[in-house]
Each structure stands twice: as C-alpha cells, then as structure tokens.
C-alpha positions as CSV (number, residue, x, y, z in Angstrom):
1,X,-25.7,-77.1,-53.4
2,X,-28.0,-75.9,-50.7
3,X,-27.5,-72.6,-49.0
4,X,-25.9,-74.0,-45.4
5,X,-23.3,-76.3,-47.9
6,X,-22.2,-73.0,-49.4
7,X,-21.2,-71.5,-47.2
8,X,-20.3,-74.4,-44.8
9,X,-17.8,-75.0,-48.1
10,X,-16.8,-71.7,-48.8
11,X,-15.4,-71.0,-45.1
12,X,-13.4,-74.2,-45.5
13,X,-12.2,-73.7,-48.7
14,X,-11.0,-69.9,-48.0
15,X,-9.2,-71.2,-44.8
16,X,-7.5,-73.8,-46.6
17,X,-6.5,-71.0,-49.5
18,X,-5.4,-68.5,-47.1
19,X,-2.8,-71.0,-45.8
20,X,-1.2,-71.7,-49.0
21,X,-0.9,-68.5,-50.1
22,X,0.3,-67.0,-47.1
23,X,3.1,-69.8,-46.7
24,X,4.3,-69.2,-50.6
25,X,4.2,-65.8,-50.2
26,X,6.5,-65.7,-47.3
27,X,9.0,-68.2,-48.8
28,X,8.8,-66.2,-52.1
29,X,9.8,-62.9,-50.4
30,X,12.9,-64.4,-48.8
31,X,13.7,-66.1,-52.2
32,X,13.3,-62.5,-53.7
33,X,14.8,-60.5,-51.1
34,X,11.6,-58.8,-51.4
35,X,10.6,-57.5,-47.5
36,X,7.6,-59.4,-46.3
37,X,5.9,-55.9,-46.1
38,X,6.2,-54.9,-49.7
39,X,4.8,-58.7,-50.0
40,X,1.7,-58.0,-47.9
41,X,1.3,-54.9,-50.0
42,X,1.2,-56.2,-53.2
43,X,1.0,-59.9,-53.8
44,X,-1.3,-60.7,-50.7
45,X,-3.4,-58.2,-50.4
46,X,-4.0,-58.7,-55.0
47,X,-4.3,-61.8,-54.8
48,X,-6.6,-61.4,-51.6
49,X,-8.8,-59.0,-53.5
50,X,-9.3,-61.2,-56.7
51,X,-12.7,-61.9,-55.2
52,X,-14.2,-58.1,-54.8
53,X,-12.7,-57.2,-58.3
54,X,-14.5,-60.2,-59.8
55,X,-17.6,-59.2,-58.3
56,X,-17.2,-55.4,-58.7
57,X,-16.4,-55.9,-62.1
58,X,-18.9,-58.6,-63.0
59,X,-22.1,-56.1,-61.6
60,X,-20.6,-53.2,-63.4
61,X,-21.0,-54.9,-66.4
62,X,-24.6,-56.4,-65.9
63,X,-25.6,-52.7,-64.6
64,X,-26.0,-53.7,-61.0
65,X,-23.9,-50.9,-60.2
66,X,-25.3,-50.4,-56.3
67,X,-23.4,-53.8,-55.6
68,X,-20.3,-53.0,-57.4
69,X,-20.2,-50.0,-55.5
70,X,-20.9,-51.6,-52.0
71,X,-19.0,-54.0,-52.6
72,X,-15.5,-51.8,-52.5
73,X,-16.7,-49.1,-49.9
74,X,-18.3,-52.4,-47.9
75,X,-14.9,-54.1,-48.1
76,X,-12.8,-51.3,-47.3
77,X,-14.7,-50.5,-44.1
78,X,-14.7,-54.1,-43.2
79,X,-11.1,-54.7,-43.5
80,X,-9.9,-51.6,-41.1
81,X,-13.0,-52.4,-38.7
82,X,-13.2,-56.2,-38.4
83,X,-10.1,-57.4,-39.8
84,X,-7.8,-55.9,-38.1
85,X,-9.6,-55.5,-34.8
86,X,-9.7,-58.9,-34.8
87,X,-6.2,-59.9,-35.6
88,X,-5.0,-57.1,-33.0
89,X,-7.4,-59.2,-30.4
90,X,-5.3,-62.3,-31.2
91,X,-1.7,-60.2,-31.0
92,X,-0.9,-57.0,-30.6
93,X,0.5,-56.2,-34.3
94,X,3.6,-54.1,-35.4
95,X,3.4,-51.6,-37.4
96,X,6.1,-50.5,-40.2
97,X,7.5,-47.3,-40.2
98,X,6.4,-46.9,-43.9
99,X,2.7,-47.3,-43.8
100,X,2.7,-44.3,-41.3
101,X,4.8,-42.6,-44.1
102,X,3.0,-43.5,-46.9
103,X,0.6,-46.1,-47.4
104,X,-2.1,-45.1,-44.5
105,X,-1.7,-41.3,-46.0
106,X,-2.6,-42.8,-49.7
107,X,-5.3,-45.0,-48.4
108,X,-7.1,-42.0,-47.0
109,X,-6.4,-39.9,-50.0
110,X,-7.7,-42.2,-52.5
111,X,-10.6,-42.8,-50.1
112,X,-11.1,-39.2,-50.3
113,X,-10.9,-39.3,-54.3
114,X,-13.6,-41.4,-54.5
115,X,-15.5,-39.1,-52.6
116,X,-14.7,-35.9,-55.0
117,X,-15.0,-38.4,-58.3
118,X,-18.4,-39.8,-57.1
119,X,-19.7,-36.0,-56.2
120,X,-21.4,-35.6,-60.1
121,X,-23.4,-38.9,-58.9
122,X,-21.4,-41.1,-61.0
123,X,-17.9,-43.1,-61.3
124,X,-17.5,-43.3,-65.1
125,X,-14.5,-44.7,-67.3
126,X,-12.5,-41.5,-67.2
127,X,-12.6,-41.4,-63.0
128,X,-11.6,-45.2,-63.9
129,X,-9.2,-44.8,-65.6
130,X,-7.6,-42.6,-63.4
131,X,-7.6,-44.6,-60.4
132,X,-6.3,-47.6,-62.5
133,X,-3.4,-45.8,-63.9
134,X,-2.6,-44.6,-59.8
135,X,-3.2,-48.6,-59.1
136,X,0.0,-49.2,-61.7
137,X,2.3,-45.9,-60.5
138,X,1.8,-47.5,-56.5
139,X,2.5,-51.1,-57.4
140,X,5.5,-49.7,-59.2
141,X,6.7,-47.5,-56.4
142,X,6.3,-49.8,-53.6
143,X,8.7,-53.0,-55.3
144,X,11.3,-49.9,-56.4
145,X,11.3,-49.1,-52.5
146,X,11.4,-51.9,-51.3
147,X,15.3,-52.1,-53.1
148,X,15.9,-49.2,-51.3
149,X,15.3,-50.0,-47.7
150,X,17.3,-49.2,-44.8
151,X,19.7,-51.2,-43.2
152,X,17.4,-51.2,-39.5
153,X,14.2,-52.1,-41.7
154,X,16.7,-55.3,-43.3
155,X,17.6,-56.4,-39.4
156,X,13.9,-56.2,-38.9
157,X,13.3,-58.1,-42.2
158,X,15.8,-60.7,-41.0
159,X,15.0,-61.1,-37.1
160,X,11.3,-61.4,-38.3
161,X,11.4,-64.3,-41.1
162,X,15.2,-65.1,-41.1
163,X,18.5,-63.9,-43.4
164,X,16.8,-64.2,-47.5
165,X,19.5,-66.8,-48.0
166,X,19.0,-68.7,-51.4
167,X,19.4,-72.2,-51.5
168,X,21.4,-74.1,-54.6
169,X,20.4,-73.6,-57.6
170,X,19.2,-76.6,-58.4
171,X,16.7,-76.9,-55.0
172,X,16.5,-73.0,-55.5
173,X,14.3,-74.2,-59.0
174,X,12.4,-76.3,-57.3
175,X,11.6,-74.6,-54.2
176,X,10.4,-71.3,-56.1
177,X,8.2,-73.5,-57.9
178,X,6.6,-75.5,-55.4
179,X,6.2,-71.6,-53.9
180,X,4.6,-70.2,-56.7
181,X,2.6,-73.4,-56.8
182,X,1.1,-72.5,-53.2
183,X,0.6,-68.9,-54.0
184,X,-1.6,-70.0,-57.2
185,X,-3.8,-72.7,-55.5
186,X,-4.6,-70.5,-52.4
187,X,-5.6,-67.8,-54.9
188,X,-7.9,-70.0,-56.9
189,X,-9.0,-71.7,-54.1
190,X,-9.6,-68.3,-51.9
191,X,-11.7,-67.3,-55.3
192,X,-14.0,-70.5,-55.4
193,X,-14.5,-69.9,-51.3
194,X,-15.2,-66.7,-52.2
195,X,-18.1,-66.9,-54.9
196,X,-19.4,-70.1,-52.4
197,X,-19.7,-68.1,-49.5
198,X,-21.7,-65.0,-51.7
199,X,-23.8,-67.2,-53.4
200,X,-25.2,-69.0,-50.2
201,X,-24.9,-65.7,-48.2
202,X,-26.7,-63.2,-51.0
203,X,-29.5,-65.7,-51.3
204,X,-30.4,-65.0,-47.7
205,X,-30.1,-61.5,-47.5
206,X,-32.6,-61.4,-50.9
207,X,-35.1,-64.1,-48.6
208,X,-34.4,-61.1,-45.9
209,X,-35.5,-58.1,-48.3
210,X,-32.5,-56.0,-48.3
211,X,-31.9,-53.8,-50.9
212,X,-28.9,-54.2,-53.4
213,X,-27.0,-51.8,-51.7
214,X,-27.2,-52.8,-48.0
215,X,-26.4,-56.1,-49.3
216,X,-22.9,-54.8,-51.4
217,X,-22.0,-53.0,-48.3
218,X,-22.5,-55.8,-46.0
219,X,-23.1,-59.9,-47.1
220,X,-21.3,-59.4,-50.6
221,X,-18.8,-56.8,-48.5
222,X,-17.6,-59.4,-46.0
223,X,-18.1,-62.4,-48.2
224,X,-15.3,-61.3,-50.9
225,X,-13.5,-59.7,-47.4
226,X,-12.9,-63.7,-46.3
227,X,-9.7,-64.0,-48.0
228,X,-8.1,-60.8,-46.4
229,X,-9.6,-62.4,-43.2
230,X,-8.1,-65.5,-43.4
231,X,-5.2,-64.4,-44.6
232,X,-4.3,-61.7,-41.7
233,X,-5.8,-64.2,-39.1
234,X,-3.6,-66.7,-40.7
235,X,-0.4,-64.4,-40.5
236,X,-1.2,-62.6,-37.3
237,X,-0.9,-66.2,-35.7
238,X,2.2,-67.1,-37.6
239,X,3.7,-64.2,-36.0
240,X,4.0,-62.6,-39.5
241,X,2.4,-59.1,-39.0
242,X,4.1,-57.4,-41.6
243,X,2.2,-59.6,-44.0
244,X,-1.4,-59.0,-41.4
245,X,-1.0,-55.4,-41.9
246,X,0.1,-54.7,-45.0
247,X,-2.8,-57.3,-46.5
248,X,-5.3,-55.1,-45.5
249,X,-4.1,-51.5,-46.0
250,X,-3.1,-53.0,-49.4
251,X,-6.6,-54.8,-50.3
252,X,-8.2,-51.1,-49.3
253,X,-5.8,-49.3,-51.8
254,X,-6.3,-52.1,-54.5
255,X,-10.2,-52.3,-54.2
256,X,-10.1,-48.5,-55.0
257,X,-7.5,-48.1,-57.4
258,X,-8.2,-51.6,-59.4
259,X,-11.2,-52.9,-58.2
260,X,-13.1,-49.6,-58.4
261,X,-11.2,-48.2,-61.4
262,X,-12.0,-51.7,-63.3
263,X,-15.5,-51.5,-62.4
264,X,-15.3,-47.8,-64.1
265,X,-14.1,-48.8,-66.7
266,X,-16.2,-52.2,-67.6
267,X,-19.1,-49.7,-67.1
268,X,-18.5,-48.1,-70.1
269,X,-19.0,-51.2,-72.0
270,X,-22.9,-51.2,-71.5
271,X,-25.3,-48.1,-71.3
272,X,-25.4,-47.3,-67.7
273,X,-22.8,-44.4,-68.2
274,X,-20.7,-45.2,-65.1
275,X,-20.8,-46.6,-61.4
276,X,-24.2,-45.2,-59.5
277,X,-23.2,-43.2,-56.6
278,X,-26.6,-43.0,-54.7
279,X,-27.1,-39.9,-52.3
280,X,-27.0,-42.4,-49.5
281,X,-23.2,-43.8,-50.3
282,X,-22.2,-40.2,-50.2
283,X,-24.0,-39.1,-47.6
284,X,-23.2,-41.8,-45.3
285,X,-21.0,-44.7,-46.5
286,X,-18.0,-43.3,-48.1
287,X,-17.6,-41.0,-45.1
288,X,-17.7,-43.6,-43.2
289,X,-14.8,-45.6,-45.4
290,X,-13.0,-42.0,-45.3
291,X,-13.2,-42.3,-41.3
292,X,-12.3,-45.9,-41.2
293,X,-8.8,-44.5,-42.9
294,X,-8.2,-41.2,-41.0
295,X,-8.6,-43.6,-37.8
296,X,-6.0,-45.7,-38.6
297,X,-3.3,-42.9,-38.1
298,X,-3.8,-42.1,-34.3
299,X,-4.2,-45.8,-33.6
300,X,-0.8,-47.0,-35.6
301,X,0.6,-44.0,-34.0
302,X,0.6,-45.1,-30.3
303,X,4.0,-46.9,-30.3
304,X,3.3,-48.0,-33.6
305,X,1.2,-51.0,-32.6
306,X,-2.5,-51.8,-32.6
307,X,-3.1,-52.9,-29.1
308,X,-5.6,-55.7,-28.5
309,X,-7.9,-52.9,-26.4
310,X,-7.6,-50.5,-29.9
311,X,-8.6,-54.1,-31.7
312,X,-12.0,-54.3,-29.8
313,X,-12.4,-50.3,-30.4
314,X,-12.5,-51.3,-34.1
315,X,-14.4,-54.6,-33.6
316,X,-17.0,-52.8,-31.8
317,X,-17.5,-49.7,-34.2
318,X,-17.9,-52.7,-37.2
319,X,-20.7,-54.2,-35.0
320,X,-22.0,-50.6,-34.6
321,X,-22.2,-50.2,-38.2
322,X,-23.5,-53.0,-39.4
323,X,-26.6,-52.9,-36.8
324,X,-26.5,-49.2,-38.4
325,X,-27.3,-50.4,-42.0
326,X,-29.6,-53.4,-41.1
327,X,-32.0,-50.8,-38.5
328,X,-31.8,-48.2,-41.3
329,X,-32.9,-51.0,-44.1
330,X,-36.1,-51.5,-41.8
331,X,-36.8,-48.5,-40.3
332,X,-36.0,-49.6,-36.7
333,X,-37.1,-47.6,-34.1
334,X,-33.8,-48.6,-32.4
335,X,-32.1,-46.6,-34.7
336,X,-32.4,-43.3,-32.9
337,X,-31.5,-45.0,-29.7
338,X,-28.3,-46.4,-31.3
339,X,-27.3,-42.9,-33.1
340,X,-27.1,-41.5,-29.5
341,X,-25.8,-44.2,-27.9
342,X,-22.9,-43.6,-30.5
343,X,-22.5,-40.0,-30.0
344,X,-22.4,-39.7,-26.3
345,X,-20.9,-43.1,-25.1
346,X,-19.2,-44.7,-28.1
347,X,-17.0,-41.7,-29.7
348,X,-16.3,-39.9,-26.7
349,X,-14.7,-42.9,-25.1
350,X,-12.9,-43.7,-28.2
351,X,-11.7,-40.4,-28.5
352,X,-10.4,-40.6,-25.0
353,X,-8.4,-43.8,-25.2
354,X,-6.5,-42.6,-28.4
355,X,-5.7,-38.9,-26.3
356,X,-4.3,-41.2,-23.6
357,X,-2.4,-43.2,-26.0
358,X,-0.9,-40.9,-28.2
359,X,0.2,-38.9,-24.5
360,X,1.9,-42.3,-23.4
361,X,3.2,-42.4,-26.7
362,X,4.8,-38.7,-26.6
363,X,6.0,-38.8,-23.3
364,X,7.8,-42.0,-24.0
365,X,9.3,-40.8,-26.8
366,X,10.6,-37.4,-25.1
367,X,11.9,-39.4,-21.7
C-alpha cells in the first residue's frame, strides 16, 4: 500500500472499529449489570489500548526502547490533551463522582511512579513487574466496586443507558453473543487501523528526520491514541460520557500499568537491560504527562464537568506541545518565542479560568 492509502484506510477502519465496540460494550454492561463507567474503565479503554501495548511491547523487544517509551508517555499526554478537549468541544461531559475519588488520584500517582522508577535511567523487569502486578490489583478493585455502588450512582446508571433488564433466556444467549461479537471485531479492527495508520504515518516522520523519540511521543503516540479517539468521539456523541471519560483515564492507567510494565518486562528477554529513559523524557516529557494528570483534578472539579471552554484549554496546550517537540527537534528559533508566549499568556490565563471556576463552583455549592 502507498503511504496516503494507509492511513486513508487506517482512519476508516478505526472509525468503523470504534463503533462496534462501543455499541457491544454498552449492551454488555446492561446485560452485566456492570455500570457503563466500570465499562469505560476496563473493557474500553483495554481493548482501546491493544494498539500502544503491541507497539510498546514489540520495540522493547527489538531494543527500540526510545519508541516504546514515547509511545506510553506520548499517548498518555495525548489522551488528557486532545482527546478529551475534543470530546468536551462536542459536549460538555459528566464527570463520575468516583474518578475524582479514585481513578484521577491513581492516574497521577502512577504517572509519578514512572517518574521515581525511571530516575536510575532505566525501566527494567523488576519496575515491570511492579506496575503489572498494580495493573491486575486495579482491574480487580474496580469490577469488585462496581457491585458495591450506591443506590444514586444506580439511578444515574439507569436514567443514562436505561434499567439493566435481561431479556429471555433464550434471546438473552443470543444477544450476549452478537455483543461480544461487536466488542471483538471493533478490537481487531481498531488494531489493524492502528498498525495502518503507524505504518503510513512513521514512514513520514523518518522522510522528515525526526528522531525515534519525537516520533514515539508524537506520530506513533497519536497513531495507537486513534482508537481512544474514536471511541470517546464516538461515545461523547451517543451521549454516553461515562464510557468518554472513563476510556481515557482508563487507557492512561493501562498504558502505564500494562503497557509500560509489559514493555519492562519483554525487555528483559534481550540484552538492553530495561526501558531507556533518556535525560530528555525526564527532564521534560514525563513532567509533562505528570501535569497533564494533576490538571485533570481542578478541571473535573468545577461542577464536575469539563466545559467546552476547559476542552479548547486542553486542545490548545496539545497544539502547544506538539509545535514544542517538532521546534525543539530542529532547533527553531521560534522556540524561545513560543516558551514565553507560554509562560506569560498561555498559563497565566489558564490558571485564571480554573480560579474562576473552582470559585463558581464553591459558592454554588455553599448557597
């Protein structure tokens, strides 16, 4: 295939996938009595990330450890900044009471972990295996909670998708298969996207002379980040936001857990000795992820929605570092203009939209 076909294909191909798996998914969570959250957290946002743990866990082994590394960090970034900026733009999304309480607080200490694990330079099977076996304990946690929710959080569950009424068991068979059917081909089909849209999209960055690196953090980042795109996009316009959100604070707590703790551990099966972590991923990058995650607290905060004005905030800082990368991959000139544009215009504003939002917020709350 040429270049434009892959990735003419692969954007097809992923749409396609992301609307069979988020239908399934759906059905199977009222089937399950399993909330749609829970769903977004675990089954979505897994299946969603099949892509980057392919990848990550493909370079770890052939040593290309720069692009396994990108590749999470990239992805994780990507999903807070452009995913859900851009499914905010197209509605405002809820936000569940138990990501505030839980999930967002993991997300940024796991992000932080990988920070203190990659301090010695490297992310080697034991700092694998660790975030693997934490990748099992949350998977287990979040289905056992999900048995235990509240009664308000089952009227929201119900007024949101419906009352989880089974069918008869005889359609009930049917129906759960044709379900898991869906769930399976938009996975496979969200994989072959995937590795379409990479192919075509890594050959031009290499023609373009970027360095492994850039291009983990950015083309290979936001090419295995498609299905999470499609997949909130998707939601967000079915009016399922549960399943918008919770796909991409999920895929950010799975590419650490499993697909960075895989790509630990597959590293031990050749003589690299562990994930590189260059001086410039700490330096720069993971803060950066780490920031991404903090972020996401004040802006879920503000009545617990991410507003279509807090979307373009997020769309805009994913534009901002992007342009970042590429001028610091050439040596811009630009890039000093840009680093000062950011300090003095683009955080002080951002800083100042949040204060006012959190006030509203507060006041609200104490009228």
């Amino acid at each position: 295939m040429t270049i434009a076909l892959l990735l003419i294909g692969g954007l097809a191909v992923l749409t396609v996938g992301a609307e069979l798996l988020v239908r399934g998914a759906a059905k199977l969570a009222a089937i399950a009595r399993i909330s749609p959250l829970v769903i977004g957290l675990t089954v979505v946002a897994y299946g969603t990330s099949t892509p980057e743990l392919t990848v990550s866990a493909v370079t770890a082994f052939q040593g290309k450890t720069d692009i396994a590394l990108g590749n999470v960090v990239g992805s994780n970034i990507f999903n807070v900044l452009f995913i859900l900026g851009l499914s905010a733009l197209i509605i405002p999304l809820s936000v569940h009471a138990q990501l505030l309480r839980f999930d967002v607080p993991l997300m940024i200490g796991v992000s932080l972990l990988t920070w203190v694990l990659g301090f010695d330079g490297r992310i080697g099977v034991l700092d694998g295996g660790i975030l693997f076996a934490g990748l099992i304990a949350y998977t287990t946690w979040s289905v056992y909670a999900s048995r235990k929710e509240s009664r308000p959080v089952q009227q929201e569950f119900a007024s949101e998708f419906g009352p989880p009424e089974l069918p008869a068991s005889g359609s009930g068979k049917r129906q759960m298969l044709a379900n898991v059917g869906f769930v399976l081909a938009g996975l496979a089909m969200l994989v072959l996207g995937s590795k379409w849209f990479v192919d075509g999209a890594s050959e031009i960055a290499r023609m373009a002379g970027l360095t492994e690196l850039v291009i983990g953090l950015t083309v290979v980042a936001a090419g295995t980040s498609l299905p999470e795109v499609a997949t909130s996009v998707v939601a967000a316009m079915k009016g399922e936001r549960d399943i918008a959100v919770g796909n991409v604070i999920g895929s950010n707590l799975f590419n650490i857990l499993g697909v960075l703790g895989t790509a630990g551990l597959m590293s031990g099966l050749n003589d690299s000795g562990g994930l590189a972590v260059s001086e410039t991923a700490l330096r720069f990058d993971i803060p950066v992820m780490i920031a991404a995650a903090v972020g996401c607290l004040p802006i879920f905060l503000t009545g617990r929605t991410i507003s279509r004005l807090e979307g373009g905030i997020l769309l805009g800082y994913d534009v901002i570092y992007t342009t970042w990368l590429i001028f610091s991959a050439y040596g811009h000139p630009s890039l000093r203009t840009l680093k000062y544009a950011v300090l003095v215009f683009a955080l002080p504003i951002t800083v100042m939209v949040l204060v006012i939002d959190l006030w509203r917020h507060f006041r609200g709350r104490a009228a």
